[in-house]
C-alpha positions in Angstrom: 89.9 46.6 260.8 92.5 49.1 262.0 92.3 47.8 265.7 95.5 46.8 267.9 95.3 43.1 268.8 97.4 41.3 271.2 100.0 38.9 269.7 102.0 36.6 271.5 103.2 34.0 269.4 106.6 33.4 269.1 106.3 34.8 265.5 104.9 38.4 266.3 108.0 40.4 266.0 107.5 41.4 262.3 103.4 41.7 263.5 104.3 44.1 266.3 107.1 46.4 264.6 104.3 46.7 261.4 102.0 48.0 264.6 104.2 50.3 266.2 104.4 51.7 261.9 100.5 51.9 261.3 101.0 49.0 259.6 98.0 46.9 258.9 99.5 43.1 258.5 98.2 42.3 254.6 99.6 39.7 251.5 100.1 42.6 249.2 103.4 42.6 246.7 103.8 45.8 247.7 106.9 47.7 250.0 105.6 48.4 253.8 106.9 51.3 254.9 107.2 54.9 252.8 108.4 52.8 249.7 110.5 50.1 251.9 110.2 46.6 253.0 110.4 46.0 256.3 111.8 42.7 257.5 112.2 42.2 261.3 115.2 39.3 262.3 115.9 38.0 265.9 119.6 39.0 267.4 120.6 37.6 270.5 122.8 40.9 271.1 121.9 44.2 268.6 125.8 43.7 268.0 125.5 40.7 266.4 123.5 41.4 263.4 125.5 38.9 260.9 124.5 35.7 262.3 120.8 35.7 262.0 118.3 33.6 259.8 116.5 36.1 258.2 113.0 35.0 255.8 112.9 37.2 252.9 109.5 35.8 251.3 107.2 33.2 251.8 105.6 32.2 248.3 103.6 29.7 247.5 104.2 26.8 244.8 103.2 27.5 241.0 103.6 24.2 239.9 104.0 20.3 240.8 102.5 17.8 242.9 101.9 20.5 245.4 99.7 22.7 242.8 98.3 19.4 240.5 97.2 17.4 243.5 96.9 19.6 246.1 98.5 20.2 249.5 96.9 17.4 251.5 98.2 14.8 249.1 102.1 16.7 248.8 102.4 16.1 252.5 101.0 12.7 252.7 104.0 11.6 249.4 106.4 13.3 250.7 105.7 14.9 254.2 107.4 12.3 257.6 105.7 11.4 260.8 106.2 14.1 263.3 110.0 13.6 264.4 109.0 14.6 268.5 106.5 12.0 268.5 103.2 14.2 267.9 100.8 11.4 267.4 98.3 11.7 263.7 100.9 14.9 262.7 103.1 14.8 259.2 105.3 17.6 258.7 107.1 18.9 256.0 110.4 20.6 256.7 114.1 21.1 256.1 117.1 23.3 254.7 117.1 22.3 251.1 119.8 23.4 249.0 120.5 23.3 244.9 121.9 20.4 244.2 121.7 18.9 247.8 119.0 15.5 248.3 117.9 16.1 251.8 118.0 12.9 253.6 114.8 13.2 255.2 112.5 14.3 252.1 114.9 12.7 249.4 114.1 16.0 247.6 116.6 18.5 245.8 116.0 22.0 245.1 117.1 22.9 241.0 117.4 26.1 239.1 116.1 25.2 235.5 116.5 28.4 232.9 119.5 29.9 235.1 122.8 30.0 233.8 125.2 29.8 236.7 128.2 30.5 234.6 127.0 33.9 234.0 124.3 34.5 236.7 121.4 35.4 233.7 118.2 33.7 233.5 118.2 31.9 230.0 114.5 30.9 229.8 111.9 32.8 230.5 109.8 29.7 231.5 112.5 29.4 234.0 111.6 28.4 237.9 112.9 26.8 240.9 112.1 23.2 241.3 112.0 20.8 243.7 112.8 17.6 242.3 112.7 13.7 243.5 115.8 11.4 242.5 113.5 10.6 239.6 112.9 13.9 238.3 109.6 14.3 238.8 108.6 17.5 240.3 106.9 17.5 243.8 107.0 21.8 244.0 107.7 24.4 241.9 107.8 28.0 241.6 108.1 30.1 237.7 110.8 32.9 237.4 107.6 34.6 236.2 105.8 34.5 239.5 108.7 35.6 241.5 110.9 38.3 239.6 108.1 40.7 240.1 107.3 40.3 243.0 111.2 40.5 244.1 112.0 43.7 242.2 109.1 45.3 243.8 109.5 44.7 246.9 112.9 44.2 247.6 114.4 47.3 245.7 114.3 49.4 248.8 114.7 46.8 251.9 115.2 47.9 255.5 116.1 44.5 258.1 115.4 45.7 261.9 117.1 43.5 264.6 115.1 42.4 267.8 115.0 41.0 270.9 112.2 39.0 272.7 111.7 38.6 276.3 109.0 35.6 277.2 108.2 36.1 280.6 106.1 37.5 282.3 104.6 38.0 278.9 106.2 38.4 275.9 107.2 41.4 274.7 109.9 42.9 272.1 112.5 45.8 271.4 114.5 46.9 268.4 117.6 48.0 267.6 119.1 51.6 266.4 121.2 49.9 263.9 119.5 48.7 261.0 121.0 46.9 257.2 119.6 49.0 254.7 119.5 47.3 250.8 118.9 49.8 248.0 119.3 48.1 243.9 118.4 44.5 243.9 117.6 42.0 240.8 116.2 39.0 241.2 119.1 37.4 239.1 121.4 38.2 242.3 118.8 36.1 244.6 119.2 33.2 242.2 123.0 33.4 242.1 122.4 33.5 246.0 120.6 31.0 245.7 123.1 28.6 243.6 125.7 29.1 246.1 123.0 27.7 248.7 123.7 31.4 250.4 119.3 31.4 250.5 117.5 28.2 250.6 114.6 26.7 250.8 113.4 26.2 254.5 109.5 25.3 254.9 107.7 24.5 258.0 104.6 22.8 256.3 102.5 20.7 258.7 99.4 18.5 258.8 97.3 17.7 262.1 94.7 15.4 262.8 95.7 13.3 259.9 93.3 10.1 260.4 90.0 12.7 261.2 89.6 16.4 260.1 92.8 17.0 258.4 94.3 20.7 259.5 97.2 21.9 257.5 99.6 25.2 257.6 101.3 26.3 254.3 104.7 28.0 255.0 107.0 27.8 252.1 110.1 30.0 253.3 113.4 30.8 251.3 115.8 32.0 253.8 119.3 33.8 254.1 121.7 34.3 256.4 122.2 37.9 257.8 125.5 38.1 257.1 125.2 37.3 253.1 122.5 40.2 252.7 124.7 42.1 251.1 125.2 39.9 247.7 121.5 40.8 247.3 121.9 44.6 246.6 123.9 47.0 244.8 124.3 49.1 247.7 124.0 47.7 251.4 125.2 49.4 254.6 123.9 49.5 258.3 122.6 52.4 259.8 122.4 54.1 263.3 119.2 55.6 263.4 
């Protein structure tokens, strides 16, 4: 309701930099910040901006298991017992890349209407899938459901480094130098993508598994700092 709230999570530095704008924090496909998207990243030094993972969007799945059957039953097929020994947790996680099985979910991420010869899409009922050895498709997300939000968003895209301090309390700063990303398509994030340059990255989870199920969505397709600049016609970094 317009009110400043305390965040301390060790996710707040894209809540708190939207504060310090006027920002109220919102699911809208639409640019943050006087017609750009803002995207915080974590540096360890505001010198090193090319060696951060940076999360350009978080969408949810269109299609698959996920969609047809529902959360709940996607992470109990293909989600793994808690690997630090969480008692009644499954999580679903992991760097998946095209063509890669990941060893843990025995899933592979696919491009299905994109031509990697010629970075077009050739279908427009195109989408990323996430596929079993089998085929069968435990995710997906249409070309359809994406490209606009991408182009919208992402035409004008400012990335603001940060540091964190924990203690006493946590607390962040920002950096004068920012990457700025003007001209994007979303054909250039699926080239990207190809290369395995952004991949997919989730941090799904379920919690009290036996009992009252409680489950976080967080599908995340994530870049490198350092490859930004294959994702727009112009890219440069700024001293502000």
């Amino acid at each position: 309701n317009g009110k400043l709230l305390p965040c301390i999570s060790s996710n707040c530095g894209g809540y708190t930099l939207e504060a310090e704008l006027g920002i109220t924090p919102n699911g809208y496909s639409e640019p943050d910040y006087l017609g750009w998207e803002l995207k915080q990243f974590g540096v360890k030094t505001f010198d090193s901006l090319n060696s951060s993972i940076i999360t350009l969007m978080t969408p949810e799945p269109t299609g698959g298991f996920y969609v047809s059957k529902g959360v709940e039953a996607f992470i109990r097929k293909f989600g793994y017992d808690d690997k630090t020994g969480r008692a009644d947790r499954k999580n679903f996680g992991g760097v998946h890349k095209v063509g890669e099985t990941h060893p843990t979910t025995k899933l592979k991420i696919e491009l299905i209407g994109f031509s990697s010869e010629d970075g077009k899409i050739r279908n427009a009922n195109g989408k990323i899938a996430l596929l079993n050895n089998k085929g069968d498709e435990a995710a997906s997300w249409s070309f359809a459901s994406l490209l606009k939000h991408w182009n919208r968003k992402h035409n004008q895209a400012c990335y603001v480094p940060s540091l964190s301090e924990k203690l006493p309390e946590r607390k962040y700063k920002y950096g004068d130098k920012v990457i700025l990303g003007t001209g994007t398509d979303f054909q250039l994030f699926l080239s990207e993508m190809n290369k395995g340059n952004i991949y997919y990255d989730p941090g799904i989870k379920m919690e009290n598994i036996s009992s009252a199920p409680k489950i976080k969505r967080r599908s995340q397709f994530r870049i490198k700092s350092s490859n930004l600049k294959y994702l727009y016609k112009e890219n440069e970094v700024v001293a502000l």
